[in-house]
KETORGU-677675 format. One record per residue: residue in one letter; x, y, z of N, C-alpha, C in turn. Coordinates in steps of 0.2 Angstrom, whole numbers, plus 5000, padded with zeros to 4 digits. Example, Ala and Ser with C-alpha at 12.3 -4.5 7.8 and 13.67 -1.06 7.14 Angstrom:
REM residues 2
A506649725039506249785039506649845039/S506449895035506849955036506450005039/
***
This chain:
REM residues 576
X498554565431498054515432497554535437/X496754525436496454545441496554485449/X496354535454496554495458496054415461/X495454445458495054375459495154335456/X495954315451495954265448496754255450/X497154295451497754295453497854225460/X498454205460498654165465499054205470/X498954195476499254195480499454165488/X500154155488500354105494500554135499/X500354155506500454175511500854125515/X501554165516501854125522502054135527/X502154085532502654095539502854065539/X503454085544504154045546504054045554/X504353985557504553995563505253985563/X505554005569506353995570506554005576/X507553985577507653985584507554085586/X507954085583508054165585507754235577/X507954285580507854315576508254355570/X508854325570509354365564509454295561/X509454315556509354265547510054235548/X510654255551511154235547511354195552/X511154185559511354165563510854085565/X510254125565509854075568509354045562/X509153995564509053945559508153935558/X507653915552507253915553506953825557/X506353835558506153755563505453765560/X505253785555504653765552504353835547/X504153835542503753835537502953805535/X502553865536501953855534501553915530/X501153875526500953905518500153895517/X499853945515499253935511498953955505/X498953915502498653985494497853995494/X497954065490497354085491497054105484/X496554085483496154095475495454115475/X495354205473494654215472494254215480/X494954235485494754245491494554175495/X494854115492494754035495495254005496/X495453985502496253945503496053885500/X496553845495496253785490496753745491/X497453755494497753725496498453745502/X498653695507499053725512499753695511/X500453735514501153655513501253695522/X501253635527501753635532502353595534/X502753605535503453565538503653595542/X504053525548504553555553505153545549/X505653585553506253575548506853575557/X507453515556507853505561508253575558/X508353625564508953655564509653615565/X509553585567510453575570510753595574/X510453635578510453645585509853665588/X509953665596509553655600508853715601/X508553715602507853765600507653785607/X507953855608507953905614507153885617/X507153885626506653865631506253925626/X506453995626505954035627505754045618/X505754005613505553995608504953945608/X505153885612504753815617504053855616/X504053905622503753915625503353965619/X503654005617503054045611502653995605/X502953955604502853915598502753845601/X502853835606502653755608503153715605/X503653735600504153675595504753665600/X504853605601505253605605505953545600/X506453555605506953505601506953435598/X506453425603506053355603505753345596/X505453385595504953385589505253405582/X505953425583506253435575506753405574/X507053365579507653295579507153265575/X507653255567507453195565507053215558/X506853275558506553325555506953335548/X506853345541507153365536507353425536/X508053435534508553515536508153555529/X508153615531507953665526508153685521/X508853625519509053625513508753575509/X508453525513507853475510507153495509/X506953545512506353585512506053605505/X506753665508506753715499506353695495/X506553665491506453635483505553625483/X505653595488504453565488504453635490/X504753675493504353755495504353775491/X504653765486504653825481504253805474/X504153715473503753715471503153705472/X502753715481502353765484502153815479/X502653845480502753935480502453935472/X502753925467502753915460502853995459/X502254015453502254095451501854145455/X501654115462500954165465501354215467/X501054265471501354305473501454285482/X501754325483502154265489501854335496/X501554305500501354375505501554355511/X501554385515502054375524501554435526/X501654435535501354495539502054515541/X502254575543502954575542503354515535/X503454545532503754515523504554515527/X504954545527505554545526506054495530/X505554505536505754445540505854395539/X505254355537505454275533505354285528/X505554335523505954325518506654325518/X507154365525507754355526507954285527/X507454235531507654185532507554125527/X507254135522506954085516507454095512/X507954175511508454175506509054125508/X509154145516509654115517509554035517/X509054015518509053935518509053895510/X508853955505508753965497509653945495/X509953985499510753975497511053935499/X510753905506511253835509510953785504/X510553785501510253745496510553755490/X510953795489511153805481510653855476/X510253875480509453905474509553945475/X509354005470509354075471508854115474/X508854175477508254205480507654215479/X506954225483506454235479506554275474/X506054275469506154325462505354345462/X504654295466504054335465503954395466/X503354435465503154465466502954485473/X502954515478502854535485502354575488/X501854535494501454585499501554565502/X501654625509501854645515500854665518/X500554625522500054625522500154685530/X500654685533500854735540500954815533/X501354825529501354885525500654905524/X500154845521499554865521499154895527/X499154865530498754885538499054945538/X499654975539499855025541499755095536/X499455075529499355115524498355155525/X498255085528497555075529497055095534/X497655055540497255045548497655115553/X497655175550498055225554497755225562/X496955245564496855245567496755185575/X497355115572497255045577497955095580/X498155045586498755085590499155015588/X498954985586499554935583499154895576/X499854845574499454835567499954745567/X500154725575500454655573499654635571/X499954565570499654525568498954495575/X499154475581498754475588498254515584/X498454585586497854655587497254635581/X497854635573497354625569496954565567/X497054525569496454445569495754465575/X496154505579495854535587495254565582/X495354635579494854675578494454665574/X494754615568494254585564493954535565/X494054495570493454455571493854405567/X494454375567494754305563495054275569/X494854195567494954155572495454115570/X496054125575496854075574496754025577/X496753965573496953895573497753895574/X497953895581498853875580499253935580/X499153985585499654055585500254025587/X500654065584501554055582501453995581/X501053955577501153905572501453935565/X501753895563501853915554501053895551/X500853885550500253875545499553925550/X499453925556498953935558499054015559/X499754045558499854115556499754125548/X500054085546499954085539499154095535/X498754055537498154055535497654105540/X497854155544497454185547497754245543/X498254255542498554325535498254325530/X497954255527497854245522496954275523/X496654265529495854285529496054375529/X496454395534496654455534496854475527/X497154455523497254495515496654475513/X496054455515495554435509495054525511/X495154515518494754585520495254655518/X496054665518496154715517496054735507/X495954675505495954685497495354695496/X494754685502493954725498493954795502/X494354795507494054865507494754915505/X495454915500495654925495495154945490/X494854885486494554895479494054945480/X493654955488493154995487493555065487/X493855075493494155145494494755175490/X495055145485495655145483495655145476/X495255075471494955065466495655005465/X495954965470496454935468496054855466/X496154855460495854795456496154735454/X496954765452497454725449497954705455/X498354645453499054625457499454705454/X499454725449499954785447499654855452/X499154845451498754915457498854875466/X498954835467499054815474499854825476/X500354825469500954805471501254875472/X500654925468500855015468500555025472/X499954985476499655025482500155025488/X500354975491500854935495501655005494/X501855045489502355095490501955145490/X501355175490501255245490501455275500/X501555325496501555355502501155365510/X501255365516500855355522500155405521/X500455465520499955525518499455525513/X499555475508499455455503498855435504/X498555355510498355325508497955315517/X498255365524497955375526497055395528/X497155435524496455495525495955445521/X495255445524494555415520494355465513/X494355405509494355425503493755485502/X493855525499493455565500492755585497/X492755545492491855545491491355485497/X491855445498491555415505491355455511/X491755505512491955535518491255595517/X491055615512490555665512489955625511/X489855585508489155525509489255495516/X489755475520489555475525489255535531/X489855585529489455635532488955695532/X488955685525488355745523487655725521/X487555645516487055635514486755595517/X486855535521486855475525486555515529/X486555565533486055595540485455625538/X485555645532484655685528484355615526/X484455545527484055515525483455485528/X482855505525482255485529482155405530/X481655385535481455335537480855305533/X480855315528480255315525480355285518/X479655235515479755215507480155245499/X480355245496480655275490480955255488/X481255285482481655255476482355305477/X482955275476483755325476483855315470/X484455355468484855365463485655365466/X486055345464486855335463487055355458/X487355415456487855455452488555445454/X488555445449489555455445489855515446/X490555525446490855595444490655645440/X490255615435490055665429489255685431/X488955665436488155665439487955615434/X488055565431487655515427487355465432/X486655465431486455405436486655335434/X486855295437487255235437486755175441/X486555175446486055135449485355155455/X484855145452484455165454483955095457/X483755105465483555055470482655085472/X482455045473481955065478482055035486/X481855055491481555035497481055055503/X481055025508480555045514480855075517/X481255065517481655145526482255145519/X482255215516482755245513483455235516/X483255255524483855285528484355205530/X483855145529484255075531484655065526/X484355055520484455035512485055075511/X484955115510485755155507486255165510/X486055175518486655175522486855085524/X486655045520486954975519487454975517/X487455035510487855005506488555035508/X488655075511489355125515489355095521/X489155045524489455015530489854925529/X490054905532490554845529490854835524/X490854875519490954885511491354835511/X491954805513492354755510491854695513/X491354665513490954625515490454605510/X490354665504490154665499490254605493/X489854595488489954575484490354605479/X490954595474491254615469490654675466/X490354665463489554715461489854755462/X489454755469489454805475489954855475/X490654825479491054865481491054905473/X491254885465491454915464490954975459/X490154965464489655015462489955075468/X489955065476490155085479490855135479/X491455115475491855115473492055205469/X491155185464491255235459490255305461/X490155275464489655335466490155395473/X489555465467489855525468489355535473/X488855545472488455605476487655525475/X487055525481486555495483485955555482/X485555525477484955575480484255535481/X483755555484483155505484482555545483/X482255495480481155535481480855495485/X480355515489480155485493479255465489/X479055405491478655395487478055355492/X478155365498477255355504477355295506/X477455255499477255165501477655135496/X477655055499478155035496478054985490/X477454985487477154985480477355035475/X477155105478477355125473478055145474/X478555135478479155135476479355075470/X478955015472479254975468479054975458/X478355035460478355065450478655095448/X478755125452479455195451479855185448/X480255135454480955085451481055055445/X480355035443480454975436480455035432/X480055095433479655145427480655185426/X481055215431481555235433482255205427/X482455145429482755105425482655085420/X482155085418481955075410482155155406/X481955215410482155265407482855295407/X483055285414484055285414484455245410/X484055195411484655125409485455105414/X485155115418485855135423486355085422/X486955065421487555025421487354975427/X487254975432487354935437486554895438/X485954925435485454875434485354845428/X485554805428485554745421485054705423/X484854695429484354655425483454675426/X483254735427482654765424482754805420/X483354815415483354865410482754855404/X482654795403482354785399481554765398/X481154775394480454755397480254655395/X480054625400480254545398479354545397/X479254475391478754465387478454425393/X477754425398477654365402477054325400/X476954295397476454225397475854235400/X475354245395474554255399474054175397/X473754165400473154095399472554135393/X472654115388472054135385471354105382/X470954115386470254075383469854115379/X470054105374469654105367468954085366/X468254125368467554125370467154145363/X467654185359467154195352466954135347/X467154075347467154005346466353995347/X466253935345465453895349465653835352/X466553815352466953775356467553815358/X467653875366468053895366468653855367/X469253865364469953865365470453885371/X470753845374471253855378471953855375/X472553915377472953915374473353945378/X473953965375474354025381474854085377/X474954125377475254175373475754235377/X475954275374476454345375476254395376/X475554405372475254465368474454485373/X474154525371473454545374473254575370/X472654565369472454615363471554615364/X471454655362470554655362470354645359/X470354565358469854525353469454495354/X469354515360468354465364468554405367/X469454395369469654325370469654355377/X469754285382469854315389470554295391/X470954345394471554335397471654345404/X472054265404472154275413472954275414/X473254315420473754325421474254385423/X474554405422475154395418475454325423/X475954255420476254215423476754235423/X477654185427478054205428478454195420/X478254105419478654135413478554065409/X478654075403478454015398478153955400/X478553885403478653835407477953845410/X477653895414477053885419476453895414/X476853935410475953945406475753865402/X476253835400476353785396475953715400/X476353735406476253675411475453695413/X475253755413474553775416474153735411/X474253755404473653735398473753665398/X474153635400474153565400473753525404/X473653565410473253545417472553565414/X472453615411471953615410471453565405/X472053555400471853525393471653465398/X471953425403471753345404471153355409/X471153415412470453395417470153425416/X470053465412469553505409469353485401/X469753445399469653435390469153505387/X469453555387469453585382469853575373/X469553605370470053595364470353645365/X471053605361471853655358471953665353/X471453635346471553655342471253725338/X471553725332471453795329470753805325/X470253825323469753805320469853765311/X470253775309470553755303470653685306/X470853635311470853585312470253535314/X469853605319469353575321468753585315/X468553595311468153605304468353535300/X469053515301469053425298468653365300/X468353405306467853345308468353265310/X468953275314469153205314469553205319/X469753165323469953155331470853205327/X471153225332471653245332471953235339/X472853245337473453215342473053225349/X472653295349472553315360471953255360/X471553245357471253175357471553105359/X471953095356472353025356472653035364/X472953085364473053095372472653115377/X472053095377471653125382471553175385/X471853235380471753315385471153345380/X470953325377470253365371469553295372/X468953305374468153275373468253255367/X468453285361468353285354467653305350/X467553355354466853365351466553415344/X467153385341467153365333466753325331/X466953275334466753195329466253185335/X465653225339465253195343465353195349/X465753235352466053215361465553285364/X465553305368465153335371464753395367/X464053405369463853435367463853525369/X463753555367463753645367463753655374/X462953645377462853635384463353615389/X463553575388463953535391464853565390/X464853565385465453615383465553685388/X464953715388464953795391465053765398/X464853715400464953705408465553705411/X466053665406466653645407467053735406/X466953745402467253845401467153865407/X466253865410466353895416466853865422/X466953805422467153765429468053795424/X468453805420469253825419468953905421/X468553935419468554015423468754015431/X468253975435468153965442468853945443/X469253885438469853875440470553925438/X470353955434470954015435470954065438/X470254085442470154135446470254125452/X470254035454470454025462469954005465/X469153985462468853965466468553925463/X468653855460468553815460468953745463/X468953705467469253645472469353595469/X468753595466468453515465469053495460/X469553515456470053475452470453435458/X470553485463471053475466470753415470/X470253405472469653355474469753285472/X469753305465469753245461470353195459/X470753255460471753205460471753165466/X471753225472471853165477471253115480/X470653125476470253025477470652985473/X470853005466471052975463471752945464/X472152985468472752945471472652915477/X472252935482471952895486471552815483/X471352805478471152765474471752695472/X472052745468472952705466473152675472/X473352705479473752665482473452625486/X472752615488472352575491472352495489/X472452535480472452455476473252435473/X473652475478474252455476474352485470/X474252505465474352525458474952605460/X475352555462475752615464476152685460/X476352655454476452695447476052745447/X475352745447474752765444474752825451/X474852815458474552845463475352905464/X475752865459476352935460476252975455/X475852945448475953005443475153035445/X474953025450474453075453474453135457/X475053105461475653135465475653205464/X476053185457476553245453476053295449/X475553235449474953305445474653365451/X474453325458474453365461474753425463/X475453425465475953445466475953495461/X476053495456475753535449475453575450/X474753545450474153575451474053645456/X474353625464474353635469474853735465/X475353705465475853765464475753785460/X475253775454475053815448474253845451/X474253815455473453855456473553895464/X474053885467474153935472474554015468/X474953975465475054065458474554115457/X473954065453473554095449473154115455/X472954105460472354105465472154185466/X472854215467472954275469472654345464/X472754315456472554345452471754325449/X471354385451470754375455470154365449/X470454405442469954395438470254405431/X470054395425470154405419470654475418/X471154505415471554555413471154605413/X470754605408470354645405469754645410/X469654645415469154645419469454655425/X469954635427470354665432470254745435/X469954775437469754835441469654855446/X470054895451469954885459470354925460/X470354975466470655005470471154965475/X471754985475472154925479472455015485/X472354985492472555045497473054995501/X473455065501474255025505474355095512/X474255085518474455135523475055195521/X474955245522475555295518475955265526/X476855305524477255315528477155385534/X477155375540477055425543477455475542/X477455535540477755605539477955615532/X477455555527477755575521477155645518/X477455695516477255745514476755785518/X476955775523476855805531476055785532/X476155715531475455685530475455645539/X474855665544475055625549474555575548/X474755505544474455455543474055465537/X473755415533473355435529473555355524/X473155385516473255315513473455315508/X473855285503473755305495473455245491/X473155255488472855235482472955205476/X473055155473473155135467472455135463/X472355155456471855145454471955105448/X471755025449471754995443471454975439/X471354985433470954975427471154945422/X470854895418471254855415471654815416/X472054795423472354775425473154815425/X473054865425473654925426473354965428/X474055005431474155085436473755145431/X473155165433472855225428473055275433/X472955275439472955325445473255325451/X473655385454473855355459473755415464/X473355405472472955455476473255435482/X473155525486473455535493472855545495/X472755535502472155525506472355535514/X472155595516472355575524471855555528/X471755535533471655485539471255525540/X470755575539470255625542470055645535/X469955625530469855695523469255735524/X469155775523468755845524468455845515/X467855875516467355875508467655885500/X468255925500468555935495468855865492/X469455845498469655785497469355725492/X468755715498468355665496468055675488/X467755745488467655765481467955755474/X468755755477469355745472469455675474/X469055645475469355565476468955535471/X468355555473467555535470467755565464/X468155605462468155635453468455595451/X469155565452469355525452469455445449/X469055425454468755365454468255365445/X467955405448467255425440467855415436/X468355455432468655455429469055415426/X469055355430469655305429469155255427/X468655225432468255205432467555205427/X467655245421467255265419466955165412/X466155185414465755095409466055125403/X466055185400466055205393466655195390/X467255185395468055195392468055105392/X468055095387468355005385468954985385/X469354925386469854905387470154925381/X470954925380471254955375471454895370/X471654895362471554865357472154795360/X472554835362473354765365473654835371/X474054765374474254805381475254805378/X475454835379475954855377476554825382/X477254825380477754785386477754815392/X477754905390477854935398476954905403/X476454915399475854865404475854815406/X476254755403476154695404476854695411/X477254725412477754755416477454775421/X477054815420476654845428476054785430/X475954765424475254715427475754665431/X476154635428476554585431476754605439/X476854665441477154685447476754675451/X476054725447475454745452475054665454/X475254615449474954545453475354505454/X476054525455476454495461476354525467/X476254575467476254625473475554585479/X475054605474474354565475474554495479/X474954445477474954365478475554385483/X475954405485476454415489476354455498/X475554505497475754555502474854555502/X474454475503473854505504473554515511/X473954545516473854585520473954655522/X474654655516474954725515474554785511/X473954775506473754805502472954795502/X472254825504471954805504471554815498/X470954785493470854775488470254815488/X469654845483469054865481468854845477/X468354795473468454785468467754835464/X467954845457467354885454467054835449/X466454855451466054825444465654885440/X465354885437465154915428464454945434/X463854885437463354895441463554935444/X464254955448464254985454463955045456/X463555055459463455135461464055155463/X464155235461464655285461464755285468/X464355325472464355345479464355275484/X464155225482464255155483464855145485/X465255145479466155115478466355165481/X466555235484466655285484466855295492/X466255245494466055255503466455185504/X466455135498467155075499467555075501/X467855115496468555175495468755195502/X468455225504468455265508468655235515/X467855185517468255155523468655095521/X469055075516469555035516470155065517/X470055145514470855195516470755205526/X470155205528470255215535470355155539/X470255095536470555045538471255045538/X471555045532472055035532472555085537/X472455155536472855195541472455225546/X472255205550471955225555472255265559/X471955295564472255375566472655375574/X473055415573473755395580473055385585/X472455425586472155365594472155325593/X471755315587471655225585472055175587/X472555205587473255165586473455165596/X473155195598473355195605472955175608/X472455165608471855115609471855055608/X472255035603472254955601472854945606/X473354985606473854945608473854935618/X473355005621473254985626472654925629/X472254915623471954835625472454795624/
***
């Protein structure tokens, strides 16, 4: 049975003395533990029948006073054991109250434990070579577990049980002990056995863990056989991975048992931490690694499409992009939003929803009756007037148009003034709507297909013995066409290759492509999270068709020297 669903009941015993056959138990305390949760406790005092030694008083506080009167241990038994039931039965020191739980088992008529057994002291000492002791004090001591009740039965008991929860993750990472059948075989191996740090641990801690730079990139995690198994991005390589080798039994199940099975760490370093994050997605699509599930896949995202080849354009929303003279804005997070978007749109902007084959019937339809469509089928707004309202949803998916947002709250300001209470909450809720559908979109700055701009992120210092400098994303169409180094001083050549560049990506004569594919809609998606997420971490250029070259070029240019400005620079600001 794996152990995150296994039962297990951790016990203690108090008692007068220390030999089973002599001295008598004076209490019994128990906790179960499931999927590393104590879910339930049993405590009892139990009257020996004779008197409870001062110097027992004193370690346990149970005094004679307190167990006259008490149910004898052969009254006990029977609820203990149906406590106990099938779990597996664990103690810090086992044998000890286990001697005494037999004997009390017998003046009761019952026969001996039959469970399954952990010694949670065998483990510590299989594990914890390095402690100078492994009672129980020491190890609550070093890990940092708090006893409620020492030489209490239950407050020993439940502090064992936090302690088996930490010896059984870092077991699974170092040992691969997964099951009750592998914890019960780990518990008899040998000392020599199970002392030494496992030894793919022991060489990633101390051979690849110190080559690790302080800089952006993407890692790889290989297996025994070098098959990559999980690939990560981050900003300080050297934080991020050596995360996953420190605390390990602190981890999540995942984790430890990714941890568990990586061989060998390697990493690329990538400047900045954009482009670590295209890497990543570009990286796992191409591995498939076992342990990323959930970017293996490319996901379909939801774009706004205004349909302009009409002489009453359409608002609509879809999966796809294609170059059909429609405008798309986007990419959204996910169905739900584009759906709620077009609905916002349809009622304050009444656009039409329908198809042309509906609208050629010349006759009010459902968005009509609902008030999200003018109807200008049967006579509702003319041409003129129609193109106005296209312009004023452009302005609203691009982020500069207010006035929607204007118009809710007069009109809920309206509703509560006259009491019309009902009416001033579903203005509320449209707001609020409105609000977080258009703080989303606000960030995505123009149509897909017009989308164009050099986006500049400061490189990492020392990456490719760059001291400072900038990289470049070149976006066109709304994806990664280009991706450019640039140091903090460039000299003619540079600049020249920056300038080729630019021309090249940016060129009027290259047209948007016929449909944008999953892996584009993938990267668009990122590049306008990235955008809405970090707009002080990446600064923006936008191109136009008009632009002059050498124009754009000197943009370019001093927005890479903005962003990484040069070590005086930087010593200068910081001594104002």
């Amino acid at each position: 049975m794996d152990i995150d669903r296994a039962e297990f009941v951790i016990v203690d015993t108090e008692t007068t003395g220390s030999r089973a056959g002599d001295d008598r138990l004076i209490e019994i305390g128990a906790a179960r533990l499931v999927g590393g949760e104590i879910v339930d406790t049993f405590q009892q005092l139990i009257d020996p029948g004779r008197h409870v030694p001062n110097r027992i008083t004193r370690l346990t506080g149970i005094s004679t006073a307190m167990v006259y009167g008490q149910p004898s241990a052969s009254e006990v038994m029977p609820r203990f054991l149906e406590f106990l039931g099938d779990a597996v039965l664990v103690a810090h020191n086992l044998p000890f109250d286990a001697r005494f739980l037999d004997v009390a088992l017998a003046e009761a008529g019952l026969p001996p434990l039959q469970n399954p057994s952990v010694d949670t002291l065998r483990l510590a000492r299989r594990m914890l070579s390095s402690l100078p002791s492994k009672g129980l004090s020491q190890l609550t001591k070093h890990f940092g577990i708090e006893v409620h009740g020492r030489h209490r039965a239950l407050g020993d008991a439940t502090a064992t049980a936090e302690l088996l929860v930490i010896l059984l993750g870092r077991m699974r990472i170092e040992f691969g002990v997964e099951t009750v059948d592998d914890l019960l075989g780990f518990q008899r191996r040998r000392y020599k056995d199970t002392r030494r740090e496992p030894t793919h641990l022991k060489k990633i801690r101390e051979q690849i863990l110190p080559l690790l730079p302080d800089r952006p990139g993407v890692y790889f995690m290989r297996d025994s056989r070098g098959s990559v198994i999980y690939v990560g991005k981050a900003k300080s390589l050297r934080n991020r991975v050596r995360s996953y080798f420190t605390g390990v039994e602190n981890h999540v199940p995942k984790t430890r048992k990714l941890v568990r099975d990586v061989r060998d760490v390697t990493w690329r370093e990538t400047g900045t931490e954009l482009a670590a994050l295209l890497e990543e997605s570009k990286l796992i699509k191409n591995y498939l690694p076992v342990y990323n599930r959930a970017l293996r896949r490319y996901r379909d995202y939801p774009f706004i499409r205004l349909d302009t080849t009409h002489a009453y354009p359409t608002i609509s929303w879809t999966p796809r992009i294609a170059n059909d003279g429609a405008e798309y804005y986007g990419p959204l997070g996910r169905r739900g939003q584009a759906e709620e978007l077009v609905e916002l749109i349809g009622r304050l902007f009444m656009l039409r929803e329908c198809d042309d084959n509906v609208f050629a019937l010349g006759r009010p339809c459902l968005y009509s009756e609902m008030g999200r469509c003018g109807a200008p089928c049967v006579g509702g707004p003319g041409a003129e007037q129609y193109d106005l309202e296209v312009e004023r949803v452009r302005a609203f998916l691009t982020g500069q148009d207010m006035e929607a947002v204007d118009m809710i709250e007069e009109a809920m300001r309206q509703a509560a003034a006259t009491r019309e209470y009902e009416a001033a909450g579903w203005y509320r809720d449209q707001l609020h709507r409105l609000q977080r559908t258009f703080g989303r979109q606000r960030r995505i700055a123009s149509a897909v297909h017009e989308h164009d701009a050099v986006l500049v992120e400061p490189l990492a210092p020392g990456y490719e013995g760059l001291d400072g400098g900038a990289q470049l994303f070149l976006i066109r169409h709304g994806r990664l066409a280009a991706r450019v180094e640039i140091p903090s001083d460039p000299g003619p050549d540079e600049v020249a290759d920056l300038g080729a560049a630019l021309a090249e990506t940016f060129d009027p004569a290259v047209s948007a492509p016929s449909a944008h594919g999953r892996p584009d809609v993938d990267e668009m998606r990122m590049l306008a999270n990235w955008m809405r997420l970090h707009p002080d971490g990446a600064r923006q250029v936008r191109w136009r068709p008009d632009l002059d070259a050498d124009a754009f070029l000197a943009s370019v240019l001093a927005a890479a020297e903005e962003a990484a400005p040069t070590p005086e620079a930087e010593v200068e600001e910081t001594d104002d």
